[in-house]
N, CA, C and O of each residue as an XYZ file, in Angstrom:
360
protein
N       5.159    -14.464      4.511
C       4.429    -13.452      3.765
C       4.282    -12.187      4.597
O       3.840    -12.277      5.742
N       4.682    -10.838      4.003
C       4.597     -9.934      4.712
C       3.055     -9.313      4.958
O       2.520     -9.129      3.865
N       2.285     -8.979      5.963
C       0.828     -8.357      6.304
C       0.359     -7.319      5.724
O       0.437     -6.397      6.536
N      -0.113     -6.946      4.703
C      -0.911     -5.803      4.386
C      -1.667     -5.169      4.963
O      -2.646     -5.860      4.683
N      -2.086     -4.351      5.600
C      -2.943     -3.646      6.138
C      -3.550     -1.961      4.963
O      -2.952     -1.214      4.189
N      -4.745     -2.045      5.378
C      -5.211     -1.022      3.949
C      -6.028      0.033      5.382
O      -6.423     -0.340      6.487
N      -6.031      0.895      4.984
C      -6.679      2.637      5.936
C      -8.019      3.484      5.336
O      -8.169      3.736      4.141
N      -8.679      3.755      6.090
C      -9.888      4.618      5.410
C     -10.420      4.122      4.753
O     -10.652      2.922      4.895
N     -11.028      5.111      3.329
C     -11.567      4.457      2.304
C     -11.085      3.280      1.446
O     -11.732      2.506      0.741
N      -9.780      3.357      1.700
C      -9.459      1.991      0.721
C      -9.649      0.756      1.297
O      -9.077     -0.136      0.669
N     -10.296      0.364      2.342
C     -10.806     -0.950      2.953
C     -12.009     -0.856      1.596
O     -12.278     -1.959      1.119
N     -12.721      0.338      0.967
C     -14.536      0.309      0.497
C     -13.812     -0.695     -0.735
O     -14.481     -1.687     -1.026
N     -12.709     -0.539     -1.356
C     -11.916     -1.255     -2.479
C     -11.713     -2.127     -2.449
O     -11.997     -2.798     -3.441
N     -11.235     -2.609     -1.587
C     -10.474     -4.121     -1.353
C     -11.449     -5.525     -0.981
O     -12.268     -5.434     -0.067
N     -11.363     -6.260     -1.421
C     -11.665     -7.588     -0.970
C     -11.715     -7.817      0.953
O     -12.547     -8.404      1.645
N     -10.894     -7.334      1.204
C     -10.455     -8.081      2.457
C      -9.755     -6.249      3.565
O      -9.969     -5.233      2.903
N      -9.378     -6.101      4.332
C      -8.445     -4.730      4.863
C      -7.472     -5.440      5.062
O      -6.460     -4.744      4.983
N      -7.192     -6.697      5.329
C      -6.033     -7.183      5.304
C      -5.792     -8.771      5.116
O      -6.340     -9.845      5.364
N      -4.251     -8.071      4.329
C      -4.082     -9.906      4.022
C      -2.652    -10.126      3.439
O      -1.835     -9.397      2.877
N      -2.691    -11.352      3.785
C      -1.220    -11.712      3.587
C      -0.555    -12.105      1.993
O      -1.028    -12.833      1.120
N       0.601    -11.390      2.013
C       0.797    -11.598      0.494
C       2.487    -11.468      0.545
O       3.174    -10.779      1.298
N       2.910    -12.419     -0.577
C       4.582    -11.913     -0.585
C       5.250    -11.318     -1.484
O       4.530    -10.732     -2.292
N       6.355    -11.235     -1.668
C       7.074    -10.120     -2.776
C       8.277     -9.727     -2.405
O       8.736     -9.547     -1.277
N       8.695     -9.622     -3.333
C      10.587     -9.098     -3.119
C      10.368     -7.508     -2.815
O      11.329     -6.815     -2.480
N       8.916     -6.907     -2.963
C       9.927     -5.386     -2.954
C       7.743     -5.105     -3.419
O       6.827     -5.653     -4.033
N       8.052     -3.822     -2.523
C       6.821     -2.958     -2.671
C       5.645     -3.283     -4.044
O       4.515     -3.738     -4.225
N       6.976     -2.610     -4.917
C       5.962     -3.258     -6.787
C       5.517     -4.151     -6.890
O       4.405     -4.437     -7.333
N       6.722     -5.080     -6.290
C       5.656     -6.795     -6.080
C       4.310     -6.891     -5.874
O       3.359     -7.220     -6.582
N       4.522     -6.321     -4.091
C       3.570     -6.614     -3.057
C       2.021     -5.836     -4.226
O       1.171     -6.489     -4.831
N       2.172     -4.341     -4.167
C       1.174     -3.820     -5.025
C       0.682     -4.689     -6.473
O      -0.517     -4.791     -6.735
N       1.618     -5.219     -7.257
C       0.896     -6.047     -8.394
C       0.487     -7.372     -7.712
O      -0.156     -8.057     -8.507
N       0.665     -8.042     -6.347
C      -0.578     -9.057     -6.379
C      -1.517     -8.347     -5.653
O      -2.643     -8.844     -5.684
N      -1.368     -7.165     -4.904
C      -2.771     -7.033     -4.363
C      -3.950     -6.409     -5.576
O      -5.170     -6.495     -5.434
N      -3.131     -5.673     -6.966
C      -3.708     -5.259     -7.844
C      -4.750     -6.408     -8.649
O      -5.583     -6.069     -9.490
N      -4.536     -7.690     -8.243
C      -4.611     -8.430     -9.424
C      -5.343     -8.837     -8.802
O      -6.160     -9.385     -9.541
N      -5.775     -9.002     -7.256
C      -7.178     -9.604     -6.685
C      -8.169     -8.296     -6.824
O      -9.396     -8.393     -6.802
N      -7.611     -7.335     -6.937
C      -8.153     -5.577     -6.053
C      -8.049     -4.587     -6.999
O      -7.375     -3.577     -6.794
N      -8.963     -4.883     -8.535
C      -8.945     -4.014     -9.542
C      -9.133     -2.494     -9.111
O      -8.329     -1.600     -9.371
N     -10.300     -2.349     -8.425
C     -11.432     -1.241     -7.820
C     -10.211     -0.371     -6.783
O      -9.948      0.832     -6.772
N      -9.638     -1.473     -5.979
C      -8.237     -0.517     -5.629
C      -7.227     -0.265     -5.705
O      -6.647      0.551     -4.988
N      -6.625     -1.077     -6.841
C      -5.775     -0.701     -7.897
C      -5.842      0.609     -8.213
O      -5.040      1.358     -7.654
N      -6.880      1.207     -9.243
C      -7.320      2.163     -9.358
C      -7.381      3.438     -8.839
O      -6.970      4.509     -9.286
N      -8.111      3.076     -7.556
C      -7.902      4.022     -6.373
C      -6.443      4.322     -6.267
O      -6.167      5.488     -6.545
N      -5.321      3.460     -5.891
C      -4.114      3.694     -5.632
C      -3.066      4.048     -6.643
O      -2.091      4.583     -6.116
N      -2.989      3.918     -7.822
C      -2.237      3.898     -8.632
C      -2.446      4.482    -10.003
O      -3.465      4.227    -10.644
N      -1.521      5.238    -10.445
C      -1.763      5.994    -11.666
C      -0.773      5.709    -13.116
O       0.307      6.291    -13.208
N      -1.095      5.075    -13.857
C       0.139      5.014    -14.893
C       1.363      4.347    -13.945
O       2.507      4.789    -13.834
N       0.858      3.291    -13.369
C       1.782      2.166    -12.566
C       2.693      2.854    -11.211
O       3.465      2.214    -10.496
N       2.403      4.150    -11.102
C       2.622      5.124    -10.210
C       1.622      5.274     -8.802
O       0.433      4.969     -8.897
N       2.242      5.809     -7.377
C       1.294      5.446     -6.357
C       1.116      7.016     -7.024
O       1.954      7.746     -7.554
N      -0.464      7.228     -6.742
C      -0.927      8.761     -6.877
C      -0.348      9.607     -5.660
O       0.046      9.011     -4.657
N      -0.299     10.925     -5.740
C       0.503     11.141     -5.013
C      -0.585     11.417     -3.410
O      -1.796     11.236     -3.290
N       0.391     11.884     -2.409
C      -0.320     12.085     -1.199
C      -0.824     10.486     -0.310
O      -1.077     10.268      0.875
N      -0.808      9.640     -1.469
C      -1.262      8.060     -0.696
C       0.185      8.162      0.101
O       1.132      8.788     -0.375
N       0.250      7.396      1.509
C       1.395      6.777      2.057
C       1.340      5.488      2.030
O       0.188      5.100      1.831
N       2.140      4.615      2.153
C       3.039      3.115      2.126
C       4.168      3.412      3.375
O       4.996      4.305      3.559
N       3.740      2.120      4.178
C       4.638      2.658      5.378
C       5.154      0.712      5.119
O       4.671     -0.190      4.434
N       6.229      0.787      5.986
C       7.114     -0.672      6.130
C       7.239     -0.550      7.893
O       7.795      0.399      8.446
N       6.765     -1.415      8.438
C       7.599     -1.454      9.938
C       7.077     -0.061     10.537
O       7.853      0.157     11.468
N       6.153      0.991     10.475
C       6.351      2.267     10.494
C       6.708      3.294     10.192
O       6.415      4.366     10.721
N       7.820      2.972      8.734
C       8.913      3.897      8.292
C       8.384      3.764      6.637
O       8.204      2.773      5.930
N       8.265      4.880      6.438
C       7.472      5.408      5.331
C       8.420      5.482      4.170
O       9.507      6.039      4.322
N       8.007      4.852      2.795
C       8.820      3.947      2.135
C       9.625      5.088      1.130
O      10.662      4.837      0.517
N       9.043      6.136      1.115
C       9.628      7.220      0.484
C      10.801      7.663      0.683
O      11.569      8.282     -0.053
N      10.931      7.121      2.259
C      12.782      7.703      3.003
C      13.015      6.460      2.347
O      12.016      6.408      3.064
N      13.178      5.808      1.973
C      13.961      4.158      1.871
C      14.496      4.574      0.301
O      15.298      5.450     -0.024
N      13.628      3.461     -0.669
C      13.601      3.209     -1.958
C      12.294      3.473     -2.713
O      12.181      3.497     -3.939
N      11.472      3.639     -1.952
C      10.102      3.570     -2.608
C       9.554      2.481     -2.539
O       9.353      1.696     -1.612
N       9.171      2.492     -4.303
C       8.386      1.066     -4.307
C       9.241      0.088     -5.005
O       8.627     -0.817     -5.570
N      10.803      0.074     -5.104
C      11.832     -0.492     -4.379
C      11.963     -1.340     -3.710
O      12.294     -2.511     -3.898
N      11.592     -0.544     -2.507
C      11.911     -0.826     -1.364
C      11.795     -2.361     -0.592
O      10.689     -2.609     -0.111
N      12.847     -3.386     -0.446
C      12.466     -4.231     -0.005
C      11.714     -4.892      1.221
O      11.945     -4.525      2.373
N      10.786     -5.902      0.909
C      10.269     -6.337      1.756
C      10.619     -7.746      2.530
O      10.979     -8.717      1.864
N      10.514     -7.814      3.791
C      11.139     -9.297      4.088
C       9.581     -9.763      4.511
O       8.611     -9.005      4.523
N       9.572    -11.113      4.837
C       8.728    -12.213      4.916
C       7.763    -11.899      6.261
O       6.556    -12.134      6.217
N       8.424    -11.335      7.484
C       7.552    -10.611      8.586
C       6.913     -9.389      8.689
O       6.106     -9.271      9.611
N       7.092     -8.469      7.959
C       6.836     -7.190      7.467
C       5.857     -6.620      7.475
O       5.256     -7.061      6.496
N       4.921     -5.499      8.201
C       3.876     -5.268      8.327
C       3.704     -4.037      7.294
O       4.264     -2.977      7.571
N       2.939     -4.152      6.107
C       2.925     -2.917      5.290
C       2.037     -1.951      5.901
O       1.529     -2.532      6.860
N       1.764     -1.226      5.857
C       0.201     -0.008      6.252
C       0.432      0.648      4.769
O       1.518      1.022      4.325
N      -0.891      0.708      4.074
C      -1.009      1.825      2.806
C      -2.408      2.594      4.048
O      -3.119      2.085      4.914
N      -2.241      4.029      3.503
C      -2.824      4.854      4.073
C      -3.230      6.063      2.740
O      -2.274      6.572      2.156
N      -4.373      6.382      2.410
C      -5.340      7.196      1.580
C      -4.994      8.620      2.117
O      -4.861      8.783      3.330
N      -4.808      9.910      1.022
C      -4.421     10.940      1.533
C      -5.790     11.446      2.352
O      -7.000     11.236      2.268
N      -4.650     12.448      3.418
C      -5.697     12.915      4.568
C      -5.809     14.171      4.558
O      -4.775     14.790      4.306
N      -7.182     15.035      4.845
C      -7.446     16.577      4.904
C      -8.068     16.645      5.817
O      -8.883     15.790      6.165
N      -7.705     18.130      6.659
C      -9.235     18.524      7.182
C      -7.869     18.810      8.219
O      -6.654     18.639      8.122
N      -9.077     19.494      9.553
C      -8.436     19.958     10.816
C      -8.777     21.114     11.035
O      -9.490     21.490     10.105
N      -8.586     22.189     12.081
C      -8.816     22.626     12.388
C      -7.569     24.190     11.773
O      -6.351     24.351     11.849
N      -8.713     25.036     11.209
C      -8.029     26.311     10.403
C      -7.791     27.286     11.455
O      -7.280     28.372     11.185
């Protein structure tokens, strides 16, 4: 089962910040974490779409260069979803 890991506010959503879950491919992985994780379902996803500005990383490599949510996953696989970020110094 590949590792989920969740960032920022979307730990306030989730059941758990991390946990193990499997899937052929990103959409997978997101419809079982949707189906424990209504509240961050929500948060993350729009009309079955990631909203935009959220990242999904695989291994470190951010799934947008790949396939998306596509993108396959193998069985060791460390996901990171990460909540869009602002702020810094103007």
């Amino acid at each position: 089962m590949a590792l989920v890991k969740l960032f920022g506010n979307l730990r306030n959503y989730a059941i758990s910040p991390q946990v193990d879950i499997s899937g052929a491919n990103i959409a997978a992985i997101l419809d079982s974490l949707c189906e424990n994780n209504p509240d961050l379902c929500n948060a993350l996803l729009e009309d079955g779409d990631i909203r935009p500005f959220f990242k999904i990383m695989i291994n470190g490599h951010d799934i947008e260069l790949a396939s998306g949510i596509h993108t396959q996953v193998n069985e060791n696989d460390q996901i990171a979803i990460f909540p869009p970020i602002a702020g810094g110094k103007q």
